[in-house]
C-alpha positions as CSV (number, residue, x, y, z in Angstrom):
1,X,-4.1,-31.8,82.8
2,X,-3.2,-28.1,83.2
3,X,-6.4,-26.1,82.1
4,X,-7.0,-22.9,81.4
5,X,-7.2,-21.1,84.7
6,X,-3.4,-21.8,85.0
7,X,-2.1,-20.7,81.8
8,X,-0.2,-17.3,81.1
9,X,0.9,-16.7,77.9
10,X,-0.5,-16.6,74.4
11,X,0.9,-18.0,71.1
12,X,-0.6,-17.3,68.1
13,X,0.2,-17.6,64.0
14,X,2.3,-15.0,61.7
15,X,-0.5,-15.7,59.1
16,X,-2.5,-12.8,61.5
17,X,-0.9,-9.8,60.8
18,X,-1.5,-9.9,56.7
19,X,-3.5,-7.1,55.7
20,X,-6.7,-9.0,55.7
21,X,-6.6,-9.8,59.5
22,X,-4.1,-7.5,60.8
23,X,-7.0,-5.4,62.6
24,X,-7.9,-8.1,64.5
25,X,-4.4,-9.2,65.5
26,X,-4.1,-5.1,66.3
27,X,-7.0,-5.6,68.6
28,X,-6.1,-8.8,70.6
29,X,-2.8,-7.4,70.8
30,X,-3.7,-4.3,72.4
31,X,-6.3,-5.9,74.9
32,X,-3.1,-8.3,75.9
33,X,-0.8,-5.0,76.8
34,X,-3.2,-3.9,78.4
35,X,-4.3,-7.1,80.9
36,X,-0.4,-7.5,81.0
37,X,-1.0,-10.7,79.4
38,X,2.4,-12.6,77.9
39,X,2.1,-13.4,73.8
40,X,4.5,-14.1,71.2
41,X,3.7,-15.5,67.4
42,X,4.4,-19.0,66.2
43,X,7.3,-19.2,64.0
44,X,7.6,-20.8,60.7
45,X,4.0,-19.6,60.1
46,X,4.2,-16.8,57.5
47,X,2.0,-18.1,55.0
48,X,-1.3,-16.0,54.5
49,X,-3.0,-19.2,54.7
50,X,-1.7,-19.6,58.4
51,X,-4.1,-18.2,60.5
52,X,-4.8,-20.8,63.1
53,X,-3.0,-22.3,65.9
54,X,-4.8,-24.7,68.3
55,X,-5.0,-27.8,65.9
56,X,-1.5,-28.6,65.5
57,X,0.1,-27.4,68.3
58,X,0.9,-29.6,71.1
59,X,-1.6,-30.8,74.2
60,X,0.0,-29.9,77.6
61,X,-0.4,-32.4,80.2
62,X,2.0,-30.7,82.9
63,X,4.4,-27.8,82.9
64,X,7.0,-29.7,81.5
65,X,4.7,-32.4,79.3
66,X,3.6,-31.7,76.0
67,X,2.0,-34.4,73.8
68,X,2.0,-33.8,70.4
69,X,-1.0,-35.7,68.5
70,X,-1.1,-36.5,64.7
71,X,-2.9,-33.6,62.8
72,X,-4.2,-35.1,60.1
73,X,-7.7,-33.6,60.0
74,X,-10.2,-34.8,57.2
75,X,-11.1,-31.4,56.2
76,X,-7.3,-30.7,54.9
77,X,-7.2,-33.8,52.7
78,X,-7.2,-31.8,50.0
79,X,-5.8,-28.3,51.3
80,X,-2.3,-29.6,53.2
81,X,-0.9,-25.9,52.7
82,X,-2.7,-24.7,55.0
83,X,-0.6,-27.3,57.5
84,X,2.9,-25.2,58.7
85,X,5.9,-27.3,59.4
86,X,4.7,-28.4,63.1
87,X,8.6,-29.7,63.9
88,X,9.9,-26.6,62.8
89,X,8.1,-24.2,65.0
90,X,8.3,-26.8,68.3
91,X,12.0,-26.8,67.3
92,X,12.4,-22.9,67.3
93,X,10.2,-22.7,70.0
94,X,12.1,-25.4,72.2
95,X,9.6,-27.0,73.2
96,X,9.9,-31.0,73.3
97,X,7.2,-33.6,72.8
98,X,5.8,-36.7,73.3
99,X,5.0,-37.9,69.6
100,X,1.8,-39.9,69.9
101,X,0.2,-41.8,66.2
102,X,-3.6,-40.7,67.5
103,X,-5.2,-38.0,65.1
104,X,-6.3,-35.4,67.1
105,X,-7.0,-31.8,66.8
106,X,-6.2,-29.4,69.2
107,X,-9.5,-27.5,69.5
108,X,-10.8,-31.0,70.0
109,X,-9.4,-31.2,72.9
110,X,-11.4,-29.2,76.5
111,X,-9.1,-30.0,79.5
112,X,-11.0,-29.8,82.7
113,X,-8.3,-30.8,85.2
114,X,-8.3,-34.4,85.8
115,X,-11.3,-34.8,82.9
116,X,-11.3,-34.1,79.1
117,X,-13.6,-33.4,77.3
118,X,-13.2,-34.6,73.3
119,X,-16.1,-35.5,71.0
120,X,-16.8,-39.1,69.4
121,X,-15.2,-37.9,66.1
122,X,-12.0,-39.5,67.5
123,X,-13.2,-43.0,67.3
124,X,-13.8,-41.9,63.5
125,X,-10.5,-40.2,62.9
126,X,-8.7,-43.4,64.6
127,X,-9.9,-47.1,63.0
128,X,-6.4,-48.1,63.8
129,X,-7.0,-48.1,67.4
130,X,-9.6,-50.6,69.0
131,X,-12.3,-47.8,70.9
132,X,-11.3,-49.5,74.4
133,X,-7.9,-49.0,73.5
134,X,-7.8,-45.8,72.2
135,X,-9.7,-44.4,75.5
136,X,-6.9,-46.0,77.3
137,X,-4.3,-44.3,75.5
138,X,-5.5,-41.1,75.5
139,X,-6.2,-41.1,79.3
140,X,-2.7,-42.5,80.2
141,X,-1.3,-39.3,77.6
142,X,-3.4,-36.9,78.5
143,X,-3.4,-37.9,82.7
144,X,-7.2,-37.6,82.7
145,X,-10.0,-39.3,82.6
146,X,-12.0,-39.4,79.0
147,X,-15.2,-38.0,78.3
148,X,-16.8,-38.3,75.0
149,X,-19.2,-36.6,73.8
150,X,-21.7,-36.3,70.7
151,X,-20.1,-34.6,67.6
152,X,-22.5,-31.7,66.2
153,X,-23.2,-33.2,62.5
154,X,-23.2,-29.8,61.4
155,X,-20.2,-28.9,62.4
156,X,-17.5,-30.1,59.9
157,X,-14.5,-30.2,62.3
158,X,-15.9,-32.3,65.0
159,X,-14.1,-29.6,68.1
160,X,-15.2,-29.9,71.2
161,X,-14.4,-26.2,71.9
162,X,-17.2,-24.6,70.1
163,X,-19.6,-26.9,72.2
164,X,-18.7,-27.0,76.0
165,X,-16.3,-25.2,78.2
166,X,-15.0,-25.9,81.3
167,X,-16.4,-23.1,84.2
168,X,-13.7,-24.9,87.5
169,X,-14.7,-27.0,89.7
170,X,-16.3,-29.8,88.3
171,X,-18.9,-27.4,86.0
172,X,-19.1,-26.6,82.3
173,X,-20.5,-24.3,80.2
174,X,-22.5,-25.4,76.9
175,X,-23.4,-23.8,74.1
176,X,-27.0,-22.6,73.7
177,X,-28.6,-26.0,72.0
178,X,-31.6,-25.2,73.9
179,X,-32.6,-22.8,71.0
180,X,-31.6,-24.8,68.1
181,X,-30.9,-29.0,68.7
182,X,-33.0,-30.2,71.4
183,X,-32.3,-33.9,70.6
184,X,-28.4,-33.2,70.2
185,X,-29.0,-31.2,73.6
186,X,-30.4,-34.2,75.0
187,X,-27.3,-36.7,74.3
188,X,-24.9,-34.0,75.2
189,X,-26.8,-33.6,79.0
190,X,-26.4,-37.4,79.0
191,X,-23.2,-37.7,78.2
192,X,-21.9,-34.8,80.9
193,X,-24.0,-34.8,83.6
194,X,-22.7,-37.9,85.7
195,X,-19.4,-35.5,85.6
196,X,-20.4,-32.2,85.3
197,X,-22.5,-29.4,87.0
198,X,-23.6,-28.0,83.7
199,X,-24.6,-24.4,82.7
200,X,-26.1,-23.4,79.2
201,X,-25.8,-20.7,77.5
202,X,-29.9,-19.7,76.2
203,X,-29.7,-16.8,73.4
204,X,-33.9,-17.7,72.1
205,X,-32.5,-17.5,69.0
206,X,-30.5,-19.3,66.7
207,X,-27.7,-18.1,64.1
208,X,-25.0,-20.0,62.5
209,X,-22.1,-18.3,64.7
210,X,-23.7,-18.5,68.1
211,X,-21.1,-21.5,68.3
212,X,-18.1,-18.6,67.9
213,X,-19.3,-17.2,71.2
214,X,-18.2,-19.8,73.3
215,X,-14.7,-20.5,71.3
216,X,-13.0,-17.7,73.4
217,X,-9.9,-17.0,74.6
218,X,-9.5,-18.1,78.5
219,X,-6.0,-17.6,80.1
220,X,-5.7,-17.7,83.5
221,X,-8.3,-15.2,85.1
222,X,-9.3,-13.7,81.7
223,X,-11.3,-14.3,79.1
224,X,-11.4,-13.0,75.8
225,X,-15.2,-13.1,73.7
226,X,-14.9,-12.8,69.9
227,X,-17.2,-10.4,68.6
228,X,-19.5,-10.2,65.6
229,X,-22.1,-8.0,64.7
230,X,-25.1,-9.9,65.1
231,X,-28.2,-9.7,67.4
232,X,-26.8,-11.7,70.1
233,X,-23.6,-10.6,70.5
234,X,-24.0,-8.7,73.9
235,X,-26.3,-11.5,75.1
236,X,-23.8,-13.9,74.3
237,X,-20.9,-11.9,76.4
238,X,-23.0,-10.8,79.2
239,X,-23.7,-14.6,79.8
240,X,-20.5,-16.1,79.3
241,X,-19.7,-13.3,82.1
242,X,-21.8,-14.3,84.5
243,X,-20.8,-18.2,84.1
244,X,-17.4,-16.8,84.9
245,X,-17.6,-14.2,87.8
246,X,-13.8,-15.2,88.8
247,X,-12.4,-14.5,85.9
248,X,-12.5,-10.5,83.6
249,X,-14.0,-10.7,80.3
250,X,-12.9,-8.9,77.5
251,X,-14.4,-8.1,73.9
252,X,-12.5,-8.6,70.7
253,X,-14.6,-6.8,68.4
254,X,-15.1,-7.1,64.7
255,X,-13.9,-10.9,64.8
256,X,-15.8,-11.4,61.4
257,X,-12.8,-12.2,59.1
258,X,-11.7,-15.2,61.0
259,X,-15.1,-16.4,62.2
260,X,-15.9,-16.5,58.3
261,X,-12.7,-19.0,57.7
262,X,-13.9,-21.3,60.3
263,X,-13.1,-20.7,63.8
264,X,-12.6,-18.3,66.3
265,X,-10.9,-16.8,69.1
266,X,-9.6,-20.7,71.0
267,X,-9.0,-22.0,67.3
268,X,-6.4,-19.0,66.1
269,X,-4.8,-19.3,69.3
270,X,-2.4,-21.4,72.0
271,X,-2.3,-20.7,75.4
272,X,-0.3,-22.4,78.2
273,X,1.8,-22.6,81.7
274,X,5.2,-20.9,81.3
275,X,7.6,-19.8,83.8
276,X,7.8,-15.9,83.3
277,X,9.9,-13.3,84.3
278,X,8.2,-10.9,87.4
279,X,6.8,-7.8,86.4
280,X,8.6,-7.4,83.1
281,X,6.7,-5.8,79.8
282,X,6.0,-7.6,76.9
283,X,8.8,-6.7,74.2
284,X,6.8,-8.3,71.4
285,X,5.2,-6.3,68.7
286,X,3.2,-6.5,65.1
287,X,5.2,-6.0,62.5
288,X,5.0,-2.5,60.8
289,X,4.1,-4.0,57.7
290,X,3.1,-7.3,56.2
């Protein structure tokens, strides 16, 4: 799987530059011009309401692969407006799938080369499929070798991506459970280490966003640290730093708004491998009014 050390460009949804979140779109816009980092928005996504990116958007598996998985999340039952038309923006985009029937979230989803990294909510999210099976199918889709591990009951969307993040070879990084779960620290250790070198992220203090931390932004050789005013904000980005000393960190301040919907900076955004022109600017830019 291509993971993020090889990605250069950034999608991410319309619904960002409403009045309500257009600081923060203002923000990660300007920190993109000025790491010369490739972005464009989603089409078809103009709704208010659409604000998010990861979950529906394809998985890609190679430069020229995309797998598009069924996003039919549980938590959307009863909200499907806050779905866009998924074959419309591929369409405008141009970008063609493989259509697979296995519900799956995006942010679910951690590629660490020839590993991934998805939590046991899929087994939930998929009765149709026989476990054995569905392991199978995902490995063969996603050219990697599956590695489950514990959902967090707390969290109600079952993502990987607020849990563990993949450092390069062969190491991740987990989220600070060493302040707050030790028994759902325990399972998570067992179900990594026979793959992973693991660092953990150690705040000595628990709040209910330290998971936002580690839901950043990584393209290529930068990374991008939602941040929120709380006590362990610089903590959080000075160690996420230092797990990462090949790779420039960048703060996206006052990430608030869209940490209260839900997620944060991996969830409201899509990054992958494009072929780009050499040393050309960015034309893209927020609309003057929304």
């Amino acid at each position: 799987m291509i993971d993020n050390f090889y990605t250069n460009k950034v999608y991410f949804a319309k619904g960002l530059t409403f009045v309500k979140y257009l600081d923060v779109a203002t923000r990660l816009v300007n920190v993109f011009h000025r790491q010369k980092i490739a972005w464009e928005m989603l089409p078809q996504t103009s709704s208010p309401l659409h604000i998010w990116a990861r979950d529906y958007m394809p998985v890609q598996v190679r430069k020229d692969k995309f797998v598009r998985f069924c996003y039919a999340p549980d938590y959307l039952r009863e909200s499907p407006e806050y779905k866009p038309n998924t074959s419309a923006v591929l369409s405008e985009l141009g970008i063609e799938v493989i259509n697979s029937d296995i519900v799956l979230d995006g942010g679910n989803v951690v590629s660490c080369g020839d590993k991934v990294i998805l939590t046991e909510k899929i087994i939930r999210e998929n009765l149709h499929y026989e476990k054995s099976a569905l392991i199978h199918a995902l490995s063969q889709l996603l050219e990697a070798e599956v590695v489950l591990i514990p959902q967090d009951v707390y969290d109600e969307y079952g993502h990987a991506d607020g849990m563990v993040r993949y450092m390069g070879e062969g190491r991740v990084l987990l989220n600070n459970y060493c302040d707050f779960d030790k028994a759902l620290r325990k399972r998570l250790l067992a179900a990594l280490n026979p793959h992973f070198d693991i660092t953990e992220l150690h705040y000595g203090a628990y709040t209910d966003r330290s998971w936002a931390y580690i839901n950043f932004l990584h393209v290529g050789h930068h990374i991008f640290i939602p941040m929120m005013n709380d006590k362990i904000g610089e903590t959080a980005f000075q160690q996420i730093a230092d797990a990462f000393p090949q790779c420039k960190c960048h703060p996206v301040y006052h990430y608030e708004s869209i940490v209260r919907e839900g997620g944060a900076l991996n969830c409201s955004t899509w990054n992958i491998l494009v072929d780009l022109p050499e040393e050309k600017e960015n034309s893209h830019e927020l609309p003057k009014t929304v």
